[in-house]
C-alpha positions as CSV (number, residue, x, y, z in Angstrom):
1,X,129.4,168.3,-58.4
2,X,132.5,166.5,-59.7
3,X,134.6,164.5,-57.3
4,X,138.1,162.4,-58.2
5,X,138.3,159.8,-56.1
6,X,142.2,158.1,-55.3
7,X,142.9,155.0,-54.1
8,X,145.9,154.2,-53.0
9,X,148.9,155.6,-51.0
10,X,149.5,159.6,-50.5
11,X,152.8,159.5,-52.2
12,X,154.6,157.0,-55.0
13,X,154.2,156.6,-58.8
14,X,151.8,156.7,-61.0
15,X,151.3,153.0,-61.0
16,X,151.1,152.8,-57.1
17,X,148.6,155.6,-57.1
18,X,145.1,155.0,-58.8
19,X,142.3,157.4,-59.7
20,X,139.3,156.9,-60.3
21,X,136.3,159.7,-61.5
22,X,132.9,159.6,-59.8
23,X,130.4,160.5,-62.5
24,X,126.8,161.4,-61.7
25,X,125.1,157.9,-61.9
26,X,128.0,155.7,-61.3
27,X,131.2,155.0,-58.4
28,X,133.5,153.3,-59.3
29,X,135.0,151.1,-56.3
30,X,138.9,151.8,-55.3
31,X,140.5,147.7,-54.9
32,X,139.7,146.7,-51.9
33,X,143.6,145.9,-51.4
34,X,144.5,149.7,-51.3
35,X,145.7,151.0,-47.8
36,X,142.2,153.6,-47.7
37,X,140.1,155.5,-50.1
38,X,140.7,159.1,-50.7
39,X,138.2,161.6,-51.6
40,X,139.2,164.8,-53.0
41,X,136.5,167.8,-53.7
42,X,137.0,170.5,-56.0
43,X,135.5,172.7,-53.6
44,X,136.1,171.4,-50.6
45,X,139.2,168.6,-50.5
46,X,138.8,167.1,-47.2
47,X,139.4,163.3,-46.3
48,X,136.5,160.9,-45.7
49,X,137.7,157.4,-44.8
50,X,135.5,154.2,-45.7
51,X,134.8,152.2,-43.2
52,X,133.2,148.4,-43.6
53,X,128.9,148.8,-43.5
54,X,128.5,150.9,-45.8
55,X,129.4,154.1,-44.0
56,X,131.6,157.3,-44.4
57,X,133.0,159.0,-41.5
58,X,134.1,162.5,-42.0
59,X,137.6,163.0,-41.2
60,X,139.6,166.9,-40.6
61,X,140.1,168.7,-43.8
62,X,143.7,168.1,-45.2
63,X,146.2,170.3,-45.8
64,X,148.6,171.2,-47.9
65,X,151.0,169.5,-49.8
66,X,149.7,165.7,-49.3
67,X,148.7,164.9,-52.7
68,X,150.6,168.0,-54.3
69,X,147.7,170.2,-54.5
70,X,146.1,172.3,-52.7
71,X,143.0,171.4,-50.5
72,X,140.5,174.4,-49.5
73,X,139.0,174.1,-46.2
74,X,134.9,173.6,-47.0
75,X,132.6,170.6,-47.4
76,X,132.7,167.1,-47.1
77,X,131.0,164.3,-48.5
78,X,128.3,164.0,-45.7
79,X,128.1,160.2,-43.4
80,X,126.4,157.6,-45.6
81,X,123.7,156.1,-43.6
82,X,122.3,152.7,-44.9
83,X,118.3,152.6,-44.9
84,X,118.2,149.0,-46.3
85,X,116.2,148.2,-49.5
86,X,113.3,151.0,-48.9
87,X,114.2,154.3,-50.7
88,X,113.3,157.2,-48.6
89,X,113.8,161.3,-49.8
90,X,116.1,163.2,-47.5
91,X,116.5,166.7,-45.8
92,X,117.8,169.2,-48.4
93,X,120.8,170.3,-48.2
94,X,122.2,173.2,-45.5
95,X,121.6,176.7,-47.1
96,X,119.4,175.2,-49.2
97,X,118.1,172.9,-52.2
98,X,115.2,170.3,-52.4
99,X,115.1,166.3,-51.7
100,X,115.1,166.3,-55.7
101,X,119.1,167.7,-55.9
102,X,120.0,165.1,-53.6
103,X,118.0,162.3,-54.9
104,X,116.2,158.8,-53.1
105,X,117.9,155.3,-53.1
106,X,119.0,153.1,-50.5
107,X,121.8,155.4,-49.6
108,X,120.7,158.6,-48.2
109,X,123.6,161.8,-47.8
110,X,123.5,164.0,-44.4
111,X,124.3,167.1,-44.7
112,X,128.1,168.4,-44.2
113,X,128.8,169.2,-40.6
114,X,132.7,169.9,-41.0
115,X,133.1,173.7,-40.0
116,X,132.7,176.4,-42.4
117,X,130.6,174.4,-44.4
118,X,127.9,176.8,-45.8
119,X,126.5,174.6,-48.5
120,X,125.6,170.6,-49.5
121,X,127.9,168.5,-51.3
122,X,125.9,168.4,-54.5
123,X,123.7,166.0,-55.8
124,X,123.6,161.8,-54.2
125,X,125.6,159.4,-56.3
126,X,124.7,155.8,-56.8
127,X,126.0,153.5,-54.6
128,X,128.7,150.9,-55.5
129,X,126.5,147.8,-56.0
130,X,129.5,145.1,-55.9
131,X,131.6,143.3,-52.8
132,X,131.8,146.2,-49.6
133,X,135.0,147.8,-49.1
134,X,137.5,145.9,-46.4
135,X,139.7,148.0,-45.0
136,X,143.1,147.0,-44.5
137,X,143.8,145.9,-40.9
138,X,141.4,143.9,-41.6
139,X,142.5,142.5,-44.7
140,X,146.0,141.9,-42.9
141,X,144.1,139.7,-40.7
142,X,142.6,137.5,-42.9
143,X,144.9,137.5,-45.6
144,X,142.6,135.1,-48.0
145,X,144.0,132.1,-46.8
146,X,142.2,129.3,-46.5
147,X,142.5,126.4,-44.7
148,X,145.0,123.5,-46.5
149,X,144.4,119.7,-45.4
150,X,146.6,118.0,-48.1
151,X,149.0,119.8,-49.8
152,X,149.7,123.8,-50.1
153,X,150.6,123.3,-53.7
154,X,148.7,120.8,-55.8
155,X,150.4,121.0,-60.1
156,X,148.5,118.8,-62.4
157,X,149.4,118.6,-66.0
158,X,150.6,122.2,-66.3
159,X,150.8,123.1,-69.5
160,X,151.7,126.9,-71.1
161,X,152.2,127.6,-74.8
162,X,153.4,130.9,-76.6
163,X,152.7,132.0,-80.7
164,X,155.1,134.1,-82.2
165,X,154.8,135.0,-85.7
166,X,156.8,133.7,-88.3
167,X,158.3,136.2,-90.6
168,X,158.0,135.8,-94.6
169,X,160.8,136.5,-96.3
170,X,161.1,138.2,-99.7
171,X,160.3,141.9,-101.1
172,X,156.1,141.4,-100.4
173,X,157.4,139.4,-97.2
174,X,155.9,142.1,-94.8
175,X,152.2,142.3,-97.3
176,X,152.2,138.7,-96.5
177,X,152.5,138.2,-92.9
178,X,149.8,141.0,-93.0
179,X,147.5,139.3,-95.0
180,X,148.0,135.8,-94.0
181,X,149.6,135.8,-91.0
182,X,151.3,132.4,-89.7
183,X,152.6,131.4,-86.2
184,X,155.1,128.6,-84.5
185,X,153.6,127.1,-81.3
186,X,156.1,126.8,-78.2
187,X,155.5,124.8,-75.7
188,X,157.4,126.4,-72.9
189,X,155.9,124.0,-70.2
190,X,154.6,120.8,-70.9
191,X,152.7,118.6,-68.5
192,X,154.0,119.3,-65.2
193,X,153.0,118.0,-62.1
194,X,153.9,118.1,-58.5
195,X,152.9,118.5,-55.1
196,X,154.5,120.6,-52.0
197,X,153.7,120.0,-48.5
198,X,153.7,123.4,-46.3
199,X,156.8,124.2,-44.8
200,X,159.0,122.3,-47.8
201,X,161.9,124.2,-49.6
202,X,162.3,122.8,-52.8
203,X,164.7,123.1,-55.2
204,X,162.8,123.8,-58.9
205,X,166.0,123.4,-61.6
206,X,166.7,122.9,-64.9
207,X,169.3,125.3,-67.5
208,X,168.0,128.1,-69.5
209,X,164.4,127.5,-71.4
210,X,163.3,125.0,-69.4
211,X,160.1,126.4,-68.1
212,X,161.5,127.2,-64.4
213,X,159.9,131.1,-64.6
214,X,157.5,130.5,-66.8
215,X,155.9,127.7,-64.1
216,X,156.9,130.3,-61.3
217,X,154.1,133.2,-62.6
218,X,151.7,131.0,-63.2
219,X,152.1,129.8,-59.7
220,X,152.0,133.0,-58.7
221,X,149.2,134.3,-61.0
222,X,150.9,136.2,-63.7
223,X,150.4,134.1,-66.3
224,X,147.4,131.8,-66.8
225,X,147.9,128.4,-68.1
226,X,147.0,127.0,-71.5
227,X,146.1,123.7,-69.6
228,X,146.3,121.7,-66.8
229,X,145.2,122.4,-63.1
230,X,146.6,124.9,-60.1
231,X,146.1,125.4,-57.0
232,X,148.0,127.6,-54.4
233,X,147.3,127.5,-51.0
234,X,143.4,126.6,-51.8
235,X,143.4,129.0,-53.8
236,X,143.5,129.4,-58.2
237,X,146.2,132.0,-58.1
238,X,144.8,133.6,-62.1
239,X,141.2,133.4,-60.8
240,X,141.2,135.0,-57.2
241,X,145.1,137.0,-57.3
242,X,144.0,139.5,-55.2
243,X,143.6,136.6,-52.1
244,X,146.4,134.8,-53.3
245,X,148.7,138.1,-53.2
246,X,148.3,137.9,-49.5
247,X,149.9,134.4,-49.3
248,X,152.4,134.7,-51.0
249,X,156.1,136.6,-51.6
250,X,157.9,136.7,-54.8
251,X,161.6,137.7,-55.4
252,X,163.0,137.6,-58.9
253,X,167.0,138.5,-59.0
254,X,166.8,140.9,-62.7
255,X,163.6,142.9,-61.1
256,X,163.0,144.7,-58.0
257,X,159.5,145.6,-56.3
258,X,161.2,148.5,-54.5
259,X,161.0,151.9,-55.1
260,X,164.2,153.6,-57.3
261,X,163.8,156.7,-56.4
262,X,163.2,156.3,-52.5
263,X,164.9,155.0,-49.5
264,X,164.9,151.5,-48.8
265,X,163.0,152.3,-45.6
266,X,160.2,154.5,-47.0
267,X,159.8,151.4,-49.7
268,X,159.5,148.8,-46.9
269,X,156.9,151.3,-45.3
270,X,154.9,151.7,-48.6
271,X,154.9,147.7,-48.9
272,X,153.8,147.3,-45.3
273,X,150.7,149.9,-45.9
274,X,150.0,148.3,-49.3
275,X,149.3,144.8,-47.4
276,X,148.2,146.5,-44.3
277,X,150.7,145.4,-41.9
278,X,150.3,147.2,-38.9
279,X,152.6,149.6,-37.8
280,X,153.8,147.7,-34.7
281,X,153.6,144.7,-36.2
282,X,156.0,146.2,-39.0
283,X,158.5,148.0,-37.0
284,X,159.2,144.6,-34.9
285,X,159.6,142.9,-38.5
286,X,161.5,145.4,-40.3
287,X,163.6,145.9,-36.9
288,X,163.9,142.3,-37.0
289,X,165.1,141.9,-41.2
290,X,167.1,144.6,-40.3
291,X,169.1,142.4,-38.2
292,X,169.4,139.2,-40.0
293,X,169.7,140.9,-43.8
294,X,172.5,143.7,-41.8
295,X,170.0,146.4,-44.0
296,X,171.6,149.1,-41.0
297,X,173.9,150.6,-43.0
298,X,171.3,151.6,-46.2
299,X,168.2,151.3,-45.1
300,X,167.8,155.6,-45.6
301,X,169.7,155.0,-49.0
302,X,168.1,155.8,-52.4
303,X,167.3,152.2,-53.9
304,X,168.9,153.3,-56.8
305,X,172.5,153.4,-55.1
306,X,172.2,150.3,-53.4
307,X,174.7,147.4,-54.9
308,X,173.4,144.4,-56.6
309,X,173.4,142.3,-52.9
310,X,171.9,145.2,-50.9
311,X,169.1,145.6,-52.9
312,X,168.7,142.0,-53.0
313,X,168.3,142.1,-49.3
314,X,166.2,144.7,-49.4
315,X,164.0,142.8,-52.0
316,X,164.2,139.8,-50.0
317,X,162.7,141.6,-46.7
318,X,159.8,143.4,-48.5
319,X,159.0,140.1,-49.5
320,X,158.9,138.6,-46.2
321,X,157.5,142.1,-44.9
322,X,153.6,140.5,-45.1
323,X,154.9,137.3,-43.6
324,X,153.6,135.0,-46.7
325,X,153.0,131.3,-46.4
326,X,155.0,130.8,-49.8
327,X,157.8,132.6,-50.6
328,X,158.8,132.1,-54.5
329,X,162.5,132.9,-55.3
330,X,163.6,133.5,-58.8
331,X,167.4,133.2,-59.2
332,X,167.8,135.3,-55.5
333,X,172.2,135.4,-55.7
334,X,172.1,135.6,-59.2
335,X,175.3,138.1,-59.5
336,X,176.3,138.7,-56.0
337,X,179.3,138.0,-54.2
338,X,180.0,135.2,-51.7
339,X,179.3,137.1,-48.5
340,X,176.2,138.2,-49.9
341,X,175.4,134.9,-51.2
342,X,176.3,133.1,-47.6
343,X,174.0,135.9,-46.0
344,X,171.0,135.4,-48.2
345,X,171.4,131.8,-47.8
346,X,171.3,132.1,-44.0
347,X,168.1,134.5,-44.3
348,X,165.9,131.8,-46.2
349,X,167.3,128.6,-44.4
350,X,166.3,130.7,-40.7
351,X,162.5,132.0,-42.4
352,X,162.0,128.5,-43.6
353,X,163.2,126.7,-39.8
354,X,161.7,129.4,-37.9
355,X,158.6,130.2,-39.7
356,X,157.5,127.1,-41.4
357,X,157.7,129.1,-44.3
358,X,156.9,127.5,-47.6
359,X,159.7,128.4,-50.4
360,X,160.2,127.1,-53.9
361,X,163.9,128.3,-55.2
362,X,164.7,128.3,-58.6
363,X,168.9,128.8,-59.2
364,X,171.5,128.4,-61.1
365,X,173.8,127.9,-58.3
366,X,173.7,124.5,-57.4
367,X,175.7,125.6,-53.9
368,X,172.5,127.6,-52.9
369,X,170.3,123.7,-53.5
370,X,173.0,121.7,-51.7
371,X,173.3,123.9,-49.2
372,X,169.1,124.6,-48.6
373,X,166.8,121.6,-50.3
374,X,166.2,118.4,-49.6
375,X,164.4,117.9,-52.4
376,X,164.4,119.3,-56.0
377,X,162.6,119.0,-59.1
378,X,164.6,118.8,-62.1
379,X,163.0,119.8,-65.6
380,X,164.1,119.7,-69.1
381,X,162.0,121.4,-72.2
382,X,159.1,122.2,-69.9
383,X,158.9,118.2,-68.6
384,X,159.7,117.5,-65.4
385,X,162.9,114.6,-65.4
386,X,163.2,114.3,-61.5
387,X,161.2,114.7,-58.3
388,X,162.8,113.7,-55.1
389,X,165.8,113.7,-52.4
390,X,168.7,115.1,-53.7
391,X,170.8,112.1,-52.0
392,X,168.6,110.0,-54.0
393,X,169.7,111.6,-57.0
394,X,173.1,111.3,-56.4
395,X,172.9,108.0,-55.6
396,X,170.9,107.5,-59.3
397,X,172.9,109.1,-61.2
398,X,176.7,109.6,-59.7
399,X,176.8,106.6,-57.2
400,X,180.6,106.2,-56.6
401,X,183.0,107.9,-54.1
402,X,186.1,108.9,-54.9
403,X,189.1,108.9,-52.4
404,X,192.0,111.3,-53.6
405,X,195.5,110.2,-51.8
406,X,198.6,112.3,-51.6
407,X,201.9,110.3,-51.8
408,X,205.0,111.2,-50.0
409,X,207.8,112.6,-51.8
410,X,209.5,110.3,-54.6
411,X,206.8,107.4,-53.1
412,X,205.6,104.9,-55.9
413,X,202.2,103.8,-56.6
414,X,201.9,100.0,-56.3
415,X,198.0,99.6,-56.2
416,X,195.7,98.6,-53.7
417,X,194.0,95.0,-54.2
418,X,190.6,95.5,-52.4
419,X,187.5,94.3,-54.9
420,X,185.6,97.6,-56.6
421,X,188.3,99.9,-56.0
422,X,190.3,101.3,-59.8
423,X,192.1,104.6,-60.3
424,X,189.9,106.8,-61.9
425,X,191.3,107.9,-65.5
426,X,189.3,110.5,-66.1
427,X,190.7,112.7,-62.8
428,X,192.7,115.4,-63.1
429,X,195.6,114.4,-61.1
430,X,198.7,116.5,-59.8
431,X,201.9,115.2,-59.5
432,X,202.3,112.5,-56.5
433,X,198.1,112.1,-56.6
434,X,196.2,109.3,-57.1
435,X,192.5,109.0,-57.3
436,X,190.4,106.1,-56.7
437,X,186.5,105.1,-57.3
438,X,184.8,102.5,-55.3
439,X,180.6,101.9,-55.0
440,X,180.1,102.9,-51.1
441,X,177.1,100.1,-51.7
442,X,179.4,97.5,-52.3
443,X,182.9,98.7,-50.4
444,X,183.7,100.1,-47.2
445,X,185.4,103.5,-47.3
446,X,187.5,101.9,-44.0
447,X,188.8,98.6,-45.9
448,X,190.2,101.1,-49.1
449,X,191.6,103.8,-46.3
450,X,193.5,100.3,-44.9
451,X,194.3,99.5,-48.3
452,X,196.0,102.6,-49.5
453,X,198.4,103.0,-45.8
454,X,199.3,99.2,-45.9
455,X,201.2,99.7,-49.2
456,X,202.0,103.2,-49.5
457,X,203.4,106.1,-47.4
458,X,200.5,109.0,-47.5
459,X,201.0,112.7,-46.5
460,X,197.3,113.3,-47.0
461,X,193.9,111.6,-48.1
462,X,190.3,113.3,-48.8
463,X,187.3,111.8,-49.9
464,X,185.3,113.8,-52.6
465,X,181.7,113.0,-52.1
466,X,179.5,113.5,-55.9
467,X,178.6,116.8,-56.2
468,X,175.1,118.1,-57.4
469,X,176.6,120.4,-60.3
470,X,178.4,117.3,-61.6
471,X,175.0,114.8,-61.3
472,X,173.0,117.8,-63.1
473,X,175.6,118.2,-66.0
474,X,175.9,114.4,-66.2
475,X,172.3,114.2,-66.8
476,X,171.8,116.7,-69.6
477,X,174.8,115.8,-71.4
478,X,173.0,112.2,-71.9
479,X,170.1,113.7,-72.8
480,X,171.8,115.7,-75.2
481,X,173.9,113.1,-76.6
482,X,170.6,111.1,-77.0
C-alpha cells in the first residue's frame, strides 16, 4: 500500500505545506517544527496524529474539503505499539493475510479498528530511525533555549565573503569565462565583533554596503559565515536553526512573512500553529498587538491591500507572536509615514521595557536610534568604527552646543565676551539670528545665556543640542576625505 504523508498546516502554499512519500522500506520524518503530521491513504484518508513514544493514535476519518480532496471513510494506519529492541511477528491482518504481509521489527501494526474497516492497512513500514517526533505544545514550551550566563549574543571576528564572476570582454569573451572562469572576492563583512547583554536594544548602523544585513542573517542563520565565531542565545544559529528559530523574531521592511493572499488574521493564526503557540495563549497576544499596533481596523483584510505601515504592523506582531528573546529588525519604518513611524516606535520601546526583550535595529533613520538606543554600533565596509553610548559619541565626535538667539527688531549684534563662546560661520542664519558655539566641558550654558541678555535685547533663544544624523555624516565624510 502507498501512503503520502503531509506535514504541515491544512491550508497555505506550497512552501508552507510539505509532502513527503512513504516508500515500502523507508519513512521519511515530517520536521519536527510542523504543527502535526498528516496521514493520507489512498484507500482510506483518515487522520492519525503522532504523539511523542513512539505511538499513533487513530483519530475520526476526515472529511471533505480539508486538503482539497476527497477522503473515503475506511482504514487507518493501525496504533504503533513499541516492543523495544526484540522483533516479534504479529496477528495478520482483519479479513485476512499472514504475519509475513505485515512484517517483524521493533515496531509492530494492530489492526484497524476505525468503523467500516474490513481490511489491514497493508504491509509494516520501517520505522523512522532518527530524533522522535515533538509535537508542538510541547515544542512551544521549550522553545530550544538554553540557559545564557554571560552574554545572549557573543560576535567574534565575523567575517563573510561573496565571488562573483568577472566577465571577459571581447567576441570569445563568453568561451572564456567558460573555460577559465575568474572571480573578484568581496568582503562584505570583515572582522566583527561584539557582545549584547539580554534585554539591550542596540542600534547596528552604517550607509548602504556596509555589512548591516549581511551580519543580520548570519545572526539569524541564513547565511553561514566564511569565518569567525557566533553564538545566539547559546546557540550556533547555521548549525542548530531549527532551535534558534524559536528564539528569535526577524522583521525586514522590503519583505513580509505574511500571507498575500490571506487576511492578516488567518496569517497571524498560521504563524501561531507554525510555532505552536497555544490557542489561548495566542488570542490574549494577538488581542493584545491588536491593541498597541491599532491592527482593528484590518486585521480580516487581504495582506495584499494593506498599506506599506499596516502591513508593517502586521509583520511586526507575527514576529512578536512566539514571544522571541531577540527580536532582529531590518529597516522596520523604512517608507512609512510619521504616525506610523511614532506608532512602531512606541511598539518596540514598550516590548523591549515590558518584556526584556532583546532587539538589535538596524535604520536608516537616525530619529528611530535617538529616540530607542542607548547604544549603537557603527560600521563602515564590513569593520566595525564605533561600539558604545550614543552620548559618548556625541561627545567624541560633535562636542560643542550651539545656542541660536533671536534679536529684537532693528537690534544690533555687539558680541558677547565670555571665553569659548564665537559665532558659528558655518550656520545658516536668518535675518536678526545669531548662532553661537561654546564646549559645554569648558563653559556654562548659564554664563553665555547672561552674556547674550546683558548686551542685547532677545525675543527668543534655543539651544540646538548635536544631533546623531549630523555626528554620523561628520564621521563618514572624514573617512571619505581620507
Amino acid at each position: 500500500m502507498h501512503h503520502r504523508r503531509l506535514a504541515g498546516l491544512a491550508f497555505g502554499g506550497a512552501e508552507h505545506q510539505r509532502a513527503h512519500h512513504v516508500g515500502a522500506d523507508r519513512a521519511v520524518p515530517a520536521p519536527p517544527f510542523a504543527a502535526g503530521r498528516i496521514v493520507l491513504c489512498r484507500v482510506a484518508g483518515a487522520q492519525a496524529d503522532a504523539v511523542p513514544g513512539g505511538e499513533r493514535v487513530p483519530q475520526p476519518p476526515l472529511g471533505r474539503g480539508q486538503f482539497g480532496v476527497r477522503q473515503h471513510q475506511g482504514t487507518v494506519p493501525g496504533r504503533w505499539a513499541r516492543d523495544g529492541a526484540a522483533a516479534r511477528k504479529t496477528d495478520g491482518p482483519v479479513g485476512g493475510g499472514s504475519a509475513r504481509q505485515w512484517g517483524t521489527g521493533p515496531l509492530s501494526p494492530r489492526p484497524c479498528t476505525c468503523p467500516g474497516s474490513r481490511r489491514g492497512h497493508g504491509p509494516a513500514r520501517r520505522p523512522w530511525r532518527g530524533p522522535p517526533f515533538r509535537s508542538p505544545v510541547v515544542a512551544s514550551q521549550n522553545r530550544g533555549s538554553q540557559v545564557v550566563s554571560g552574554p545572549i549574543i557573543e560576535v567574534e571576528g565575523l567575517a563573510k565573503e561573496y565571488r562573483r564572476p568577472v566577465r571577459v570582454e571581447g567576441p570569445l569573451g563568453g568561451l572564456r569565462s567558460l573555460l577559465s572562469p575568474r572571480h573578484v572576492t568581496k568582503r562584505a563583512v570583515d572582522g566583527v565583533s561584539f557582545a549584547l547583554a539580554e534585554g539591550e536594544l542596540v542600534g547596528y548602523l552604517g550607509p548602504n554596503g556596509a555589512g548591516k544585513s549581511t551580519t543580520i542573517k548570519m545572526l539569524t542563520g541564513i547565511l553561514r559565515p566564511t569565518a569567525g565565531l557566533v553564538r545566539v542565545a547559546g546557540l550556533v544559529p547555521w548549525r542548530e536553526r531549527e532551535r534558534h528559530a524559536r528564539n528569535i523574531g526577524v522583521v525586514f521592511g522590503q519583505r513580509t512573512q505574511l500571507w498575500w493572499d490571506l487576511p492578516l488574521r488567518d496569517s497571524l493564526e498560521l504563524i501561531g500553529r507554525l510555532y505552536g503557540v497555544e490557542r489561548a495563549r495566542h488570542r490574549a497576544t494577538t488581542a493584545r498587538f491588536t491593541e498597541l499596533l491599532g491592527l482593528g481596523p484590518f486585521l480580516d483584510t487581504p495582506v495584499r491591500q494593506l498599506s506599506l505601515g499596516q502591513r508593517m504592523r502586521g509583520d511586526l506582531a507575527a514576529a512578536m507572536l512566539p514571544e522571541p528573546r531577540i527580536l532582529f529588525l531590518d529597516e522596520p519604518t523604512i517608507g512609512l509615514d510619521v504616525v506610523a513611524k511614532e506608532r512602531i516606535r512606541d511598539f518596540i520601546a514598550t516590548r523591549n521595557r515590558r518584556d526584556g526583550t532583546t532587539i538589535v535595529l538596524t535604520t536608516h533613520d537616525l530619529d528611530d536610534v535617538e529616540r530607542l538606543c542607548r547604544r549603537i554600533v557603527l560600521i563602515d565596509d564590513g569593520r566595525v568604527l564605533y561600539d558604545g553610548d550614543v552620548a559618548r559619541l556625541k561627545e567624541r565626535y560633535a562636542p560643542h552646543r550651539r545656542l541660536v538667539v533671536q534679536l529684537a527688531d532693528g537690534a544690533g549684534w555687539h558680541g558677547v565676551r565670555v571665553p569659548g563662546v564665537a559665532r558659528d560661520d558655518e550656520a545658516d542664519d536668518a535675518p536678526g539670528q545669531v548662532t553661537l558655539r561654546f564646549d559645554p566641558a569648558g563653559t556654562r550654558v548659564a554664563d553665555v545665556i547672561t552674556a547674550v541678555l546683558a548686551r542685547h535685547e532677545v525675543t527668543d533663544l534655543s539651544l540646538v543640542e548635536p544631533g546623531l544624523e549630523g555626528v554620523v555624516h561628520r564621521i563618514y565624510a572624514a573617512r571619505g576625505a581620507a
